[in-house]
N, C-alpha and C positions, 0 to 999 in steps of 0.2 A: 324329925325322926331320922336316924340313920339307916341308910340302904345299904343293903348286904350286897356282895357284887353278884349277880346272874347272870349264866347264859343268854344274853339275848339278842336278837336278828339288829334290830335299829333299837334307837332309843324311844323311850313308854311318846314322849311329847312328840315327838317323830311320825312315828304311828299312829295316833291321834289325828295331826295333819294331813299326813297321806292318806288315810282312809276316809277322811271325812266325817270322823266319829266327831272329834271337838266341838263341829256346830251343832250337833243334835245332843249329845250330852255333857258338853263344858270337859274341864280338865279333870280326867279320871286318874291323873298319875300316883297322887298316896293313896288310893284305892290297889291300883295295876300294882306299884311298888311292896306293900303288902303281901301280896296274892305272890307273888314271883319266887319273896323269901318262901313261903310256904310251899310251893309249886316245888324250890332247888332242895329242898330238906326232904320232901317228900320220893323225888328221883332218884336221892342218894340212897333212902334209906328202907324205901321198898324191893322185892325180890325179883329178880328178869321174870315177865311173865308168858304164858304159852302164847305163842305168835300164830295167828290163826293165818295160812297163805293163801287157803283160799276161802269163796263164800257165795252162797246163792244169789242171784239176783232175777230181779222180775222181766218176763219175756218184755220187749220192746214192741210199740206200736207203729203204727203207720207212719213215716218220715222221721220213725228210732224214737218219737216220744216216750217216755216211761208209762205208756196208759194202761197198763193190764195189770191194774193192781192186785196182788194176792195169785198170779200165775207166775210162777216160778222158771227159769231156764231148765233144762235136766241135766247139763251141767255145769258146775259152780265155774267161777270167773278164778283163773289161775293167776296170782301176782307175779310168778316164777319169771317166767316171758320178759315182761316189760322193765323188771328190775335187774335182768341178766341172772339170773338162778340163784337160787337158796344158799348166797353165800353169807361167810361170817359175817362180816360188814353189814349185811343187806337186813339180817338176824337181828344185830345188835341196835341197828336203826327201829326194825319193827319193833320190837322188847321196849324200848324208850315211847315209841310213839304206842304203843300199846299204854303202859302208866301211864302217858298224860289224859289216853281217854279214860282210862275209868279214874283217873283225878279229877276230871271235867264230871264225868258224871256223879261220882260222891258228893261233889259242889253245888253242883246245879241243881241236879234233881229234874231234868229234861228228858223229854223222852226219845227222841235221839241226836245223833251227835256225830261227825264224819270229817277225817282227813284228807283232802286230797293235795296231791303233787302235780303242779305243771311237768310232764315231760311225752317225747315223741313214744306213741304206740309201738305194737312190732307191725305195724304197719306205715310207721314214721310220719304217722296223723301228730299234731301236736294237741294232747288233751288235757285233761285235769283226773288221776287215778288216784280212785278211792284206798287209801292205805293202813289206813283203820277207821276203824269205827263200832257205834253199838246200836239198839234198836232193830226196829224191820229190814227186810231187807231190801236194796238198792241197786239204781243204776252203780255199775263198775268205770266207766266211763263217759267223760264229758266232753263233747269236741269243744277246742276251745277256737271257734272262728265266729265272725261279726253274727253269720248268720242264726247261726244257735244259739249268740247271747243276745237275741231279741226273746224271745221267750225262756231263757232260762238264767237266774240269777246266779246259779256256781259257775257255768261261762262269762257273764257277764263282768263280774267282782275278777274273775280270772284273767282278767282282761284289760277292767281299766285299774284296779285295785284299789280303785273304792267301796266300801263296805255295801250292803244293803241288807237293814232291819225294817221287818213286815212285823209288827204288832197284831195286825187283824187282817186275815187272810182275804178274806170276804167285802170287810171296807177297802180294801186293796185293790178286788178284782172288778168290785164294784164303782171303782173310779176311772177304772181303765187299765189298770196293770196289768201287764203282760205276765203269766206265772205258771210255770214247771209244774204240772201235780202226778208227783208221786205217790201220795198220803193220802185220801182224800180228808186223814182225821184230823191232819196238820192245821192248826188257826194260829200258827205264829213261826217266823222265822227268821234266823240271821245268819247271814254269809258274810266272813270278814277276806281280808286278802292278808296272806303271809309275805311277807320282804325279806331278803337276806339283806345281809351286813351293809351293800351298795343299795338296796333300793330296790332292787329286780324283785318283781314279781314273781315269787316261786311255788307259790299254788294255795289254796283255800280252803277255809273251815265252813263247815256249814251246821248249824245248829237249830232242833225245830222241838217244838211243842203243841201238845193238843188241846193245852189251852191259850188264850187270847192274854197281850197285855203283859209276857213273862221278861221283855229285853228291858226291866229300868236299867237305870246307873248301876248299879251293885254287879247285878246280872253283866253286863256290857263290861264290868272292870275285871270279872273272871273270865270273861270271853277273850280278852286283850293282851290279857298276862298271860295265856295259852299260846295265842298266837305269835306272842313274843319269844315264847321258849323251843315252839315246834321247829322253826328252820334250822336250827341248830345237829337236830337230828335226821333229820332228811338224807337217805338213803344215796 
């Protein structure tokens, strides 16, 4: 099959390696290769869509866990801040990474779905900020240090950039896994790491559903061709 050129951070076999996906599900490349071409047609030939800047998030609990589900902030978490202000550039980055989420989501059919970007707070914490996304709503930020990616998987992937897919929430926790609950409805979930062009680490996808059993190969080849096209636009 002939491959179209795309936008993309490292190469599909690359990624595969680096993340650790190739031992759990073999070589997804004419799968991911596929998805890409469809992915760059789709970029081009959809319309800039409204760039949401800011958005609710749920009150934080005790040592900043996410535990008070369905208690909302009373006021939303401003992007403005951390990205230097509502500039064109910053515009045209969300607009792009806005289409790749609801491409992800016309694909998938998940129920939700989140960007985030390695970079220093306005407090010059170095975190992972949520830069789009769809479903309920979420933490805004992730510190990304040793200590927080023992119980949390978006620091963790954030960190070492290797993926991690939870299939079953429950057989999960039930083995001993350490696990962030945001959702309580969440029984499935995957967190990949994004790479720019060098390698670096530049921040993570995180993907979840409410029901069990949803990351096969297919699943995982749309997740990869995502993650291959998002650094590109990064803000």
């Amino acid at each position: 099959m002939m491959h179209v050129s795309v936008p993309t951070s490292i190469s599909v076999s690359d990624y595969l390696q680096r993340s650790g996906l190739v031992a759990q599900y073999g070589d997804l490349s004419p799968q991911v290769h596929a998805i890409l071409v469809t992915l760059r047609s789709y970029l081009q030939c959809v319309a800039a869509p409204k760039v949401q800047w800011q958005y609710q998030v749920p009150e934080l609990g005790e040592g900043g866990a996410c535990s008070l589900f369905g208690e909302l902030t009373d006021t939303p978490y401003d992007l403005s801040p951390i990205l230097g202000g509502q500039t064109e550039t910053n515009l045209i980055a969300l607009q792009q990474l806005t289409k790749i989420v609801t491409f992800y989501r016309e694909n998938s059919g998940l129920d939700w779905f989140g960007i985030y970007q390695a970079r220093p707070n306005v407090d010059a914490q170095q975190v992972l900020v949520k830069l789009a996304y769809y479903g309920a709503p979420s933490r805004a930020e992730f510190p990304l240090t040793a200590e927080f990616a023992k119980a949390s998987n978006n620091s963790s992937v954030g960190l070492s950039g290797r993926a991690k897919v939870i299939n079953d929430v429950a057989v999960y926790l039930g083995t001993g896994g350490e696990y962030y609950t945001c959702d309580p409805k969440v029984q499935a979930e995957a967190c990949l790491p994004l790479f720019d062009q060098s390698g670096k680490i530049v921040g993570i996808v995180d993907a979840e559903d409410f029901n069990k059993h949803v990351f096969t190969a297919d699943a995982m080849a749309l997740l990869v061709a995502v993650c291959l096209t998002i650094p590109a636009y990064l803000p």
